[in-house]
N, C-alpha and C positions, 0 to 999 in steps of 0.2 A: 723371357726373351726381352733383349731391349728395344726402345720405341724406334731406334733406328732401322732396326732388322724386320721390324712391323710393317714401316712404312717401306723398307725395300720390298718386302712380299707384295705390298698393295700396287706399286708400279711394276712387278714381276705381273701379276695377274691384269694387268692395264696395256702389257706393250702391245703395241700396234702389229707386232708378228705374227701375231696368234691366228686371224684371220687367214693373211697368206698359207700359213703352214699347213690349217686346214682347208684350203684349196689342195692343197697336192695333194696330201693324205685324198682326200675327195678322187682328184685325179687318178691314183691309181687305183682305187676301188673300182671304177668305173672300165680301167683299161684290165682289169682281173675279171672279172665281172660279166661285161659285159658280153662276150658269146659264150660262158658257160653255159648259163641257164639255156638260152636258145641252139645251142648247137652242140652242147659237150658232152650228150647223152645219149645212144643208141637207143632207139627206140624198140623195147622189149614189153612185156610183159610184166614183167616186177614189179611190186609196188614202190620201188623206188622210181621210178619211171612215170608212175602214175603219180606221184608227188609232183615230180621234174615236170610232167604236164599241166597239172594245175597252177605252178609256180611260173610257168612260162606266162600262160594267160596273166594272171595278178601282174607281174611285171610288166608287160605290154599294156595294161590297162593304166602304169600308176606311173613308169616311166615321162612320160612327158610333161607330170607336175613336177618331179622332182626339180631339175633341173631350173625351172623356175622360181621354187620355194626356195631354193638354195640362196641364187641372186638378190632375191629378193629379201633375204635376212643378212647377206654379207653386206649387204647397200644401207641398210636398217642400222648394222652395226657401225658404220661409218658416219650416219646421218644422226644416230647419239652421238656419238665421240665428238662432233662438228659441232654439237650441242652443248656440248660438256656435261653428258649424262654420262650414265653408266651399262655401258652394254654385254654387262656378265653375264646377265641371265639368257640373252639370247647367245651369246657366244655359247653357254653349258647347253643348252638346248641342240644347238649344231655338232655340238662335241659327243653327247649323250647320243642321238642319233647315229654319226658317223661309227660309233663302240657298238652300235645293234648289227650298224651293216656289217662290220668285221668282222663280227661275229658269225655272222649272216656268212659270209663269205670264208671262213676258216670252215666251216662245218659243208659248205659247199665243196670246198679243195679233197676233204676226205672223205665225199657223197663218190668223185670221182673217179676214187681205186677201186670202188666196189661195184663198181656199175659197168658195162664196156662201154669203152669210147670211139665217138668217129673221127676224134684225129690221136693219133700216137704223139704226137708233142704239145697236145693242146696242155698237159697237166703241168711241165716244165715252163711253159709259158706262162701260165695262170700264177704258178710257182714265183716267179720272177718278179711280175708284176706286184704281186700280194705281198712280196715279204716286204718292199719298204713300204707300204697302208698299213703293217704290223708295227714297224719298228716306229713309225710318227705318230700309230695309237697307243702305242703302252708310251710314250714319250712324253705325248700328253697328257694322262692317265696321271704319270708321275706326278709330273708337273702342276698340276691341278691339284691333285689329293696333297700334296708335300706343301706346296705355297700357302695353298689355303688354309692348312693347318698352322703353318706358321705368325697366317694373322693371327691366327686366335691364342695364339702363346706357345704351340706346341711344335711337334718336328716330330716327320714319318721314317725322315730320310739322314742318313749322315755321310755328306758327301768329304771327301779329302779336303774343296775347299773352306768347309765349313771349320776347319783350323787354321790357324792363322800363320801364316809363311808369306815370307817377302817373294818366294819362289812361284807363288801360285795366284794364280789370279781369281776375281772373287765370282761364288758361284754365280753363273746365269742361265736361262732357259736353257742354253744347247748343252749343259750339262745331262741335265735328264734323257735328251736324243741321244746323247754320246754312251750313255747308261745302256738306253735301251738297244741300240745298235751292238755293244759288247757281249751283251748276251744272244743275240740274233747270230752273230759273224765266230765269234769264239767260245760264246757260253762259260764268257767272263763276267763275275760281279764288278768291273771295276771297280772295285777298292768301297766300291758304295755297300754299307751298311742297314739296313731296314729294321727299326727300330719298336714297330709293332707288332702284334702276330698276323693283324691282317693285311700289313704291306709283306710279312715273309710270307703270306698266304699269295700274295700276287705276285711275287718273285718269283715262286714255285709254277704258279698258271702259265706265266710268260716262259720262263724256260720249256716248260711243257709241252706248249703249244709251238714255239720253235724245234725242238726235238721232233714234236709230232710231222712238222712241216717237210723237216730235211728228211725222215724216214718216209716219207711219202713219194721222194723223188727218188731217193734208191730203188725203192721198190718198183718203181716203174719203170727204171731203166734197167735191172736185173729180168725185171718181166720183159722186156723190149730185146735184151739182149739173149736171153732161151729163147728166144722166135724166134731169131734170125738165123 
């Protein structure tokens, strides 16, 4: 790789957008999120239930640091950059976490079907919510693991513009969103190629977990509509 394309990686992993974008991403976790655990669960006997219970406490207990730990490392990130330091590691750190909650919250969306609920559209809602905190964490998933291999001389990813045409414009961060949303909306690769076995290993999870998502909401409305 040449030293041109080195140092466009290193101002790729430098822009100033990364922050914002993990504020939304943030945001909708929180608006998916936030009355499942406390309310999206009929209270039964199961032991999913009795998970769902002790999950409520832990989150009511940890809930009002969050929200401050947060600010509190976006502000941090800014007050290096004002420095002219480097605030990757806390930015990875923000990122690393947000991919636990997703996680967190993918596995919650399908606690869901299994459980009965006290509200019949709470799941299409949560649904709604969730899928763009999906498509801005595998976005920056990409983005992170592809850029930062490319400091190092390598390449995860081969995107269209990664060839060189007067017609196209050259890769940028919203490339990878644009990636990850095709597979969300169409369970298209656009044109993007994965060049590892463990980015085709994560190409595979992401469609996956899309598919899992969108069967999640049929079934709840086929369920929905034999009731009525």
């Amino acid at each position: 790789m040449t030293e041109p394309e080195s140092n466009s990686s290193k101002r790729f992993l430098s822009s100033g957008v990364e922050p914002l974008i993990m504020i939304g991403w943030q945001a909708f976790l929180f608006l998916a999120l936030s009355n499942t655990v406390s309310s999206g669960f009929s209270e039964t006997n199961s032991t999913l239930s009795t998970i769902v219970g002790y999950a409520r406490e832990a989150v009511t207990h940890i809930t009002p640091f969050v929200a401050p730990l947060f600010i509190a490392a976006y502000v941090l990130v800014y007050v290096l950059r004002a420095m002219g330091k480097n605030a990757r590691f806390v930015l990875d750190c923000l990122g690393i976490f947000l991919v636990v909650r997703t996680i967190a919250g993918f596995l919650v969306l399908n606690f869901l079907i299994v459980n009965p609920l006290t509200d019949n559209m709470m799941l299409l809602r949560q649904f709604l919510c969730f899928m763009p905190a999906l498509i801005i964490g595998w976005g920056w998933i990409y983005w992170r693991l592809d850029q930062g291999a490319r400091i190092q001389g390598n390449q995860l990813m081969l995107f269209p513009e990664d060839l060189p045409s007067d017609l196209r414009e050259p890769l940028s961060t919203f490339d990878y969103y644009y990636h990850s949303a095709m597979v969300a909306f169409i369970f298209e690769l656009s044109e993007v190629e994965p060049l590892s076995k463990s980015m085709k290993v994560l190409f595979l999870i992401n469609a996956a977990m899309m598919l899992d998502l969108v069967g999640l909401v049929l079934t709840q409305a086929i369920g929905l509509a034999g009731n009525q």
